[in-house]
N, C-alpha and C positions, 0 to 999 in steps of 0.2 A: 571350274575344274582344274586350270592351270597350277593353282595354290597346292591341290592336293597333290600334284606331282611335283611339287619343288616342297612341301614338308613331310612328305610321306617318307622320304631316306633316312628323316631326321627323329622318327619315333624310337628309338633307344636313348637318344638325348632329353627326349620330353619325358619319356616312363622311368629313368635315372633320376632324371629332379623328383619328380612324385612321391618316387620311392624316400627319397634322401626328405625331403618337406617332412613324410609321417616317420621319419627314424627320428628328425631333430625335436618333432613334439610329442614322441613318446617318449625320448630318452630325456626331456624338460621336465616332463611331466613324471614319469616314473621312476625312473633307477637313480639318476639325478637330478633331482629335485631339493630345492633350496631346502625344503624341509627336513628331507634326508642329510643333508649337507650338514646341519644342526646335529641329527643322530650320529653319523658318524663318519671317522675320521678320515677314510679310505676317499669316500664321497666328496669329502672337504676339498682331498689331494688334489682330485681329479678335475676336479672345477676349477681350481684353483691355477695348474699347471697346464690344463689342455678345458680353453674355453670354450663352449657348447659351438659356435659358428664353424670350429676348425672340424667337428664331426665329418660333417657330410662331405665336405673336402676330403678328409684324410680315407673315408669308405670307398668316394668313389676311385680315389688315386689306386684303392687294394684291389677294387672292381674293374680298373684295366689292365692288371699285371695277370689277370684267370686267361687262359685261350682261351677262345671260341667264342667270347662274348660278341654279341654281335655289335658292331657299330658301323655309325655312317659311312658310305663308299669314300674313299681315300684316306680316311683316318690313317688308317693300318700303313701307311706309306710308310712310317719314321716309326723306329720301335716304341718311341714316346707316346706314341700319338695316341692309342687309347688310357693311357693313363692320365695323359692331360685333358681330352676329352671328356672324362667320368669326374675328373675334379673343378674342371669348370659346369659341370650337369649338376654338382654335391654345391656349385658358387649361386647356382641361380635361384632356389630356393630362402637364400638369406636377404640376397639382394632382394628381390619381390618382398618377402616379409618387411625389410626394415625398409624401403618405398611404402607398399599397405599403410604400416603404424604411420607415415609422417604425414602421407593422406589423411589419416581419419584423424592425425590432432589438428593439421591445417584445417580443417572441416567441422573441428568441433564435435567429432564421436569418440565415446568410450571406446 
């Protein structure tokens, strides 16, 4: 029970990641998409100029400039603090991912 009261402050940090995980594989998968990249030109740009990892960084940095959002006790001490909070929440997402992939090629899975 002790765990639950030293992670339980930190669920706006875990439900940030989650969030930012299904934004970067719908926006891979959907709007920009390598396929689309081919169709057109706008999608090229974008891909091009602002590669898919900086997404969920760059969301959650917008996602600590809102008031009222809620984050972990003391955050909010330095005016920065939730902006840098939500872009390190938008970092852990990638990092997990590209750890995942380098598991499952050391491992020998598709």
């Amino acid at each position: 029970m002790e765990y639950i009261d030293v992670l339980l402050p930190h669920w706006p940090f875990a439900a940030a990641s989650a969030v930012f995980f299904s934004f970067v594989k719908v926006m891979k998968d959907g709007p920009l998409s390598a396929s689309r990249a081919q169709q057109y030109r706008w999608v090229r740009f974008i891909r091009q100029w602002f590669p898919l990892p900086f997404y969920p960084i760059v969301a959650g940095a917008l996602l600590g400039l809102i008031p009222g959002v809620p984050v972990s006790p003391g955050v909010e001490v330095w005016e920065l603090g939730p902006v840098l909070y939500f872009a390190a929440a938008g970092t852990v997402p990638i990092v997990g991912r590209d750890v995942y992939q380098e598991w499952k090629k050391y491992h020998g899975l598709t």
